[in-house]
N, C-alpha and C positions, 0 to 999 in steps of 0.2 A: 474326475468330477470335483468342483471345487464347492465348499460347504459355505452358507451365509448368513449368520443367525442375526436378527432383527430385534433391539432392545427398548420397550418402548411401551408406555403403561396405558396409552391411549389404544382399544381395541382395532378403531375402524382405519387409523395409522398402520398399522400391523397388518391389517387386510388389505390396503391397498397397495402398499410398498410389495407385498408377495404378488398379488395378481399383476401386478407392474414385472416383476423383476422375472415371474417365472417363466423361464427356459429352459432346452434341453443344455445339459451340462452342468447345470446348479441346483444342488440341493440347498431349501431353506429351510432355514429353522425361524421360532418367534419363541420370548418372552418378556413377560410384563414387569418384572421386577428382577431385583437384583438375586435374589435367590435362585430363580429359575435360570436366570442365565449362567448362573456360575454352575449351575446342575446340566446346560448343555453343552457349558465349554469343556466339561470333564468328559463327559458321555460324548460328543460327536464333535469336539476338536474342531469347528471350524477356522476356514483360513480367513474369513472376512467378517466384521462386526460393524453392523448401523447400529451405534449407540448414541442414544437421546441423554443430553444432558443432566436431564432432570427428570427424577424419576421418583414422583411421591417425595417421602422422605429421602431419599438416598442421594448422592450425584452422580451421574455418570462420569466426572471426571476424576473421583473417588476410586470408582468401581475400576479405573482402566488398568489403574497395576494390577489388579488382583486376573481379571480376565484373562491378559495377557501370560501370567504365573503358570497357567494352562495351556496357553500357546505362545511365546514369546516371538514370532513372527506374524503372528496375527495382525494383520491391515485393520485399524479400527478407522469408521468413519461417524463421525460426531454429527447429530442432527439436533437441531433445537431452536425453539420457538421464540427464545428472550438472550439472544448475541448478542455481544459487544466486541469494541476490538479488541480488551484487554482478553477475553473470553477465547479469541479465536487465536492470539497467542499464545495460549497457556495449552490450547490443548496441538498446537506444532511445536510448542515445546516437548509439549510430552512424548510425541513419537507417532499422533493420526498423520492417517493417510492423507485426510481432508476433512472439511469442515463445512458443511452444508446448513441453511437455512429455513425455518417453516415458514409460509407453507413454500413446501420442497416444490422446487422448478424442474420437473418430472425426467425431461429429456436430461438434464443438468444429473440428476441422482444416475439415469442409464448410464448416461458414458462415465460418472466417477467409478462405478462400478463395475464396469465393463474393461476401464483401465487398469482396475485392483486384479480383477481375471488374470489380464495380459500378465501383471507381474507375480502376482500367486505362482503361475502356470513358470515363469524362468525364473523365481525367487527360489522352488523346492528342488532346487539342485544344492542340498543343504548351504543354506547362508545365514546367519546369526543379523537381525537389524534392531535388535532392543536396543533402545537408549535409555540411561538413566535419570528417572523422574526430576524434576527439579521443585526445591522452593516455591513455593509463588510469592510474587513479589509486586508491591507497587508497580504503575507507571505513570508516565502521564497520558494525561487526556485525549486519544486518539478518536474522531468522532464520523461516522458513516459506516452503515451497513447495506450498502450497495457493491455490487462485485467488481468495482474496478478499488475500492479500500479497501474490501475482505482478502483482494489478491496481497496488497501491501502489506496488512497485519499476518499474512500467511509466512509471507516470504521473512518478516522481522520474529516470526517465530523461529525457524530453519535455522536463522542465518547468526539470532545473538548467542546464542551459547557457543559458537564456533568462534575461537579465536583468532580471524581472521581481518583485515582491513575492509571497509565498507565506502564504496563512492553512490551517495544518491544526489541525483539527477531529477530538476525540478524546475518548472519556472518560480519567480519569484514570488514571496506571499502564500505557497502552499502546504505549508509548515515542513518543512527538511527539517529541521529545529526538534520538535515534536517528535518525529521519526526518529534521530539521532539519539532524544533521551531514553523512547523507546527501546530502543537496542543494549542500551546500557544499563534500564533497567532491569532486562530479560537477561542479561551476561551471566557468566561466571567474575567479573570484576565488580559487582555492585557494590562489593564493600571497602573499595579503593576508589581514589577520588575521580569526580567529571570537571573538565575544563570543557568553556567553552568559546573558540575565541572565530570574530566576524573578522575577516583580512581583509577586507575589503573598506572597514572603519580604521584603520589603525596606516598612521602614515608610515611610507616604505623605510625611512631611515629612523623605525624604532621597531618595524616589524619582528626584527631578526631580534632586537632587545626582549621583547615581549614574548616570543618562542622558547630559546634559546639561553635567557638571561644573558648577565656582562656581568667584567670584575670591574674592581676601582679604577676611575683612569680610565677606560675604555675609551670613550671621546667625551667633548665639553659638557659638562652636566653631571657626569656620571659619577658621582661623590661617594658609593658604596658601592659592594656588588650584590646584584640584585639574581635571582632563581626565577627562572622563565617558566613557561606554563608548563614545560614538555615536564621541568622535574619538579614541579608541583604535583604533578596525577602519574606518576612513577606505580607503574602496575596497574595503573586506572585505565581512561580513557578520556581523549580529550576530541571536541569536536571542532573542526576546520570547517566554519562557513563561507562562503567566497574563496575556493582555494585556487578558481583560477584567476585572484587577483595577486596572488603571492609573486611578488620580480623575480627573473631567471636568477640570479646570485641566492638569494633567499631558498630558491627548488632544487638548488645544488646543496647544499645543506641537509636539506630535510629529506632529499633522496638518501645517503649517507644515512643520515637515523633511522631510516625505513630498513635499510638493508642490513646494517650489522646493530642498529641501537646505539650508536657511540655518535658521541658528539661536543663539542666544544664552546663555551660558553663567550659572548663578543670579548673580544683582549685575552682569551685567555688561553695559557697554553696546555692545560689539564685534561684528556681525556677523558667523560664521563661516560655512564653507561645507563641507560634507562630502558622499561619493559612498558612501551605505552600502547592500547591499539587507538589506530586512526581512524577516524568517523569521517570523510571528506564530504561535502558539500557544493553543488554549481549550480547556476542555471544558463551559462552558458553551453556551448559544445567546445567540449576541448580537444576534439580531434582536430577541426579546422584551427584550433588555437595552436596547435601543434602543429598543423602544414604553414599556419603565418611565422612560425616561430617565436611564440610566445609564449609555449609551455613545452614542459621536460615530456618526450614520449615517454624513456624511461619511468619518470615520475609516475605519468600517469598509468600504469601499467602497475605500477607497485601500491597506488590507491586501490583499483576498482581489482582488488581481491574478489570482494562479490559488490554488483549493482543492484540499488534499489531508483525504478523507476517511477516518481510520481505522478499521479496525473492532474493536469489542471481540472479547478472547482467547475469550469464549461461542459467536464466531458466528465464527469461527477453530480449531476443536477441533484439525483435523488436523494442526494446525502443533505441538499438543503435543507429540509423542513427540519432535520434532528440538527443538525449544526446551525440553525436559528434558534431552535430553543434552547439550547445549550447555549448559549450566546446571551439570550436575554435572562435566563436565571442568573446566569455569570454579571451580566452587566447591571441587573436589582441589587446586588449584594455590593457591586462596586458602586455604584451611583445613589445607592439608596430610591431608585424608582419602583413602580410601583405593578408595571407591564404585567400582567396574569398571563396573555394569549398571542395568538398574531391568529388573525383574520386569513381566509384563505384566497382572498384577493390579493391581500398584500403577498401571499405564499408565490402565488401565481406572480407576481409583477418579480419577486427575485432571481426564478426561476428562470423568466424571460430574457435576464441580463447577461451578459456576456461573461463578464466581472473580470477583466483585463490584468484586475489586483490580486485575484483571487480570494481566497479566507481573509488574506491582511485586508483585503480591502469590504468583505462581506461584513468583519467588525466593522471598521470604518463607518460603513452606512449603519445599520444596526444602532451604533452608541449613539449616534447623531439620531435617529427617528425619535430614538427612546429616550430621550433627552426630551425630545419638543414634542410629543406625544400628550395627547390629552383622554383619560380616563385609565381602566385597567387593559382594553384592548389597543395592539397596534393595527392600524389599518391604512390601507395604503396610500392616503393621504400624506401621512406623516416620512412615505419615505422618499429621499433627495430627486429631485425630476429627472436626473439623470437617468436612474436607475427605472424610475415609471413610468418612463415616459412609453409612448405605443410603439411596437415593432413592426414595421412593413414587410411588406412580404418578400422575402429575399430568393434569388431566381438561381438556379443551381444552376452553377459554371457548368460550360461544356466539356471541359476537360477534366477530370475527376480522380485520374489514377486507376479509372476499372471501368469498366464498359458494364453497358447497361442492359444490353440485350443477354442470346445466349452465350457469347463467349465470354461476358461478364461471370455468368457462372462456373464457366469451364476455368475461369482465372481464378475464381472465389477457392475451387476445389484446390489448386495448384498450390495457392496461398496459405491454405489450413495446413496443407502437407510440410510447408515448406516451417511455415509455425510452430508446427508441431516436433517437427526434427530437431529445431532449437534447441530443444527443454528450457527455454527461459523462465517457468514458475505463471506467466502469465498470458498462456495461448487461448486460455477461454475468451478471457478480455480481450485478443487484440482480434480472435474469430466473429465474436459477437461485434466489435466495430465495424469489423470490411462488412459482415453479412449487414448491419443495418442501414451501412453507406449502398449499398447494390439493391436491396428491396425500395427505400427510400426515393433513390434516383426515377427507378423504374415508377413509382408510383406519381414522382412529382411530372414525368416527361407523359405520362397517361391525360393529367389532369390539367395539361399543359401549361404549369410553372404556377399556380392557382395552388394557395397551402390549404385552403377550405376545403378543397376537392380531394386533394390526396390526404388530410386527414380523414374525412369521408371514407376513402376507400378504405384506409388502413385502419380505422376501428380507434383512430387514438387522436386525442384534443387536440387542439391547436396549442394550445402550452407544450405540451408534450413534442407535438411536430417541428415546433420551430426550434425548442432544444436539442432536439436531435438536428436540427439543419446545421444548427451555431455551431455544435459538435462537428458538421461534417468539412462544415466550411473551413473552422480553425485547422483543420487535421489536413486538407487542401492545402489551406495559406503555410500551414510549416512543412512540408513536404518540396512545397515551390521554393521556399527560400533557402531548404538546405541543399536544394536539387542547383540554385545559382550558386549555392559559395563552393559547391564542389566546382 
């Protein structure tokens, strides 16, 4: 029987989380503060812990070495009411299981839980899983706490202290950039240098100069020898933006310093040695880049150590309103304006938009309203007609990728299974998309292609509805197009 103690200063949190949780085969325990918990982690040893961040005076991310000191295999599961990204990195840095939000998405808290069971129950064939604490440390500004960013900041907790190469994988404008510092803030190398260089900006016949440096001589121009980025950040970490714009000659190179670290400066015949990791960067697919023969398989096989997959700002809505206002604090301080608020019209008209640009392009509009903006609020007046203008009702293709009746479900089941067997870090996200694309469908063919109606049925706005349609349709339209280039 596996043991669950509940840490959390709010009473009727504590009663509801038990009446939720109680089963046969779980004993729970509850305490209100830090005291009483570390009196039941002594006294009944549980193998699982909901602990709330914030606890009165105390933190729960404080408390987490000490609890553990008592059980060093203990699965803690972090809840709390005032997340951030940086917040939900610090505590996968530290060694949770997971990392959950108030108010708690009920079913969502079942199955983390019920997954902690699964591995409690094949963990206790003795295995040691403590990891040791880390620093906390700056980062930058990572902004959404909706569950397809809390998977991202999960997975950049995991994955930075691991000394390992990183390929994230994004369209353009969705901050990779941001991610990448991320990672380097969270490292074991924070206190070795970050490079950061776009390949994509830098013409081909200086690429390998700017990499790699050159001695005197090397070709016309080259009047000294100059130190390239790689042995710049020597024990650091340098980020590769646009790495599938780097020429084959150039990825023969850099494959070589991926593999043993040795490499050779333009003109020069010195063998050097450097200790860098690779932060790599696309928004293209470089698998098909590789069957065009445009890019090194090998290469990219010695990137994508571990993938961080971003999602675009369409299929992210709800991160909008916090990354608007973070936006226009940001943009008073740079502009000297004067914006206080954004009107929930205007919230509604951003939401609506597809935003092709993503973040790059959600500043974009942003600086520009707030610019020709008149008073302390913005309102939706002030933002560009592109982005206001009215969205029609848009008719869900026939063809979908899932059917819609009952074998639509029978495939949904297949789908979760088949997700699930991955372990990619983010099968909740990619469950919670098919399941919304199959209820969706089925509500819009009821109400026969009418968004008023199948909002109606489904209890949720028209805002709401057609963002999930943009969602469902984009996810459609790239599906189709990598289903042609194969």
């Amino acid at each position: 029987m596996e043991k669950l103690l509940i840490v959390d200063d709010e009473a009727h949190i504590r009663t509801t989380i038990e009446s939720i949780l109680r089963t046969d085969g779980l004993q729970i325990f509850s305490a209100a503060d830090a005291l009483s918990a570390i009196s039941q982690m002594e006294k009944e040893c549980p193998q699982i812990v909901l602990l709330d961040i914030r606890l009165g005076a105390s933190s729960g991310l404080d408390m987490f070495a000490e609890l553990r000191r008592y059980n060093p295999r203990a699965l803690v599961i972090f809840i709390t009411g005032h997340g951030s990204a940086d917040t939900a990195i610090e505590t996968m840095k530290l060694g949770a299981f997971d990392y959950l939000m108030k108010p708690l998405d009920l079913d969502r808290l079942c199955g983390t839980v019920e997954q902690a069971r699964k591995i409690c129950r094949e963990m206790y064939r003795p295995a040691a899983i403590d990891q040791p604490a880390m620093d906390k440390t700056g980062s930058d500004r990572l902004i959404g706490s909706g569950p397809a960013m809390q998977a991202v900041c999960r997975q950049i907790g995991r994955i930075a202290p691991q000394d390992v190469n990183v390929l994230i994988m994004g369209e353009s404008g969705t901050g990779k950039e941001l991610i990448a510092r991320a990672i380097y803030q969270h490292s074991r190398r924070l206190q070795a240098p970050f490079q950061s260089m776009n390949c994509s900006a830098i013409p081909e016949t200086l690429l390998e100069s700017e990499l790699f440096g050159h001695e005197k001589g090397a070709f016309g121009g080259a009047d000294h020898r100059r130190i390239g980025k790689f042995e710049q950040c020597h024990k650091g970490t340098i980020f590769l933006d646009d790495v599938s714009d780097i020429p084959l000659p150039t990825q023969g190179r850099l494959l070589r310093l991926l593999q043993d670290g040795q490499f050779q400066r333009v003109g020069g015949v010195e063998t050097l040695r450097v200790d860098v990791r690779v932060v790599a960067a696309t928004s293209r697919n470089l698998e098909a880049l590789i069957t065009e023969g445009k890019f090194r398989q090998d290469l990219y096989y010695r990137l994508r150590g571990i993938t961080i997959p971003v999602p675009p700002l369409r299929e992210r809505t709800e991160d909008i309103p916090e990354l608007a206002h973070y936006l226009m604090f940001r943009f008073n301080q740079q502009l000297g304006t004067t914006v206080q608020s954004i009107s929930t019209d205007a919230l509604d008209k951003l939401q609506q938009h597809r935003w092709p640009g993503n973040i790059r392009e959600l500043q974009s509009i942003l600086r520009e309203a707030m610019i020709i903006a008149t008073g302390p609020a913005l309102l939706p007046e002030f933002i560009p007609l592109d982005v206001r203008g009215e969205i029609q009702d848009e008719p869900m293709p026939g063809e979908s990728g899932l059917a819609s009746g009952a074998d639509g479900w029978q495939e949904l089941g297949k789908f979760v299974e088949t997700v699930l067997s991955r372990g990619t870090g983010d099968g909740y996200r990619q469950v919670i998309q098919k399941f919304d694309r199959l209820v969706i469908q089925n509500a819009m063919n009821q109400a026969k292609g009418m968004q008023a109606r199948a909002a109606e049925i489904l209890g949720l706005s028209r805002p709401t509805l057609r963002s999930k349609l943009r969602t469902i349709l984009s996810a459609i339209e790239r599906e189709k197009a990598e289903t042609s280039a194969e």
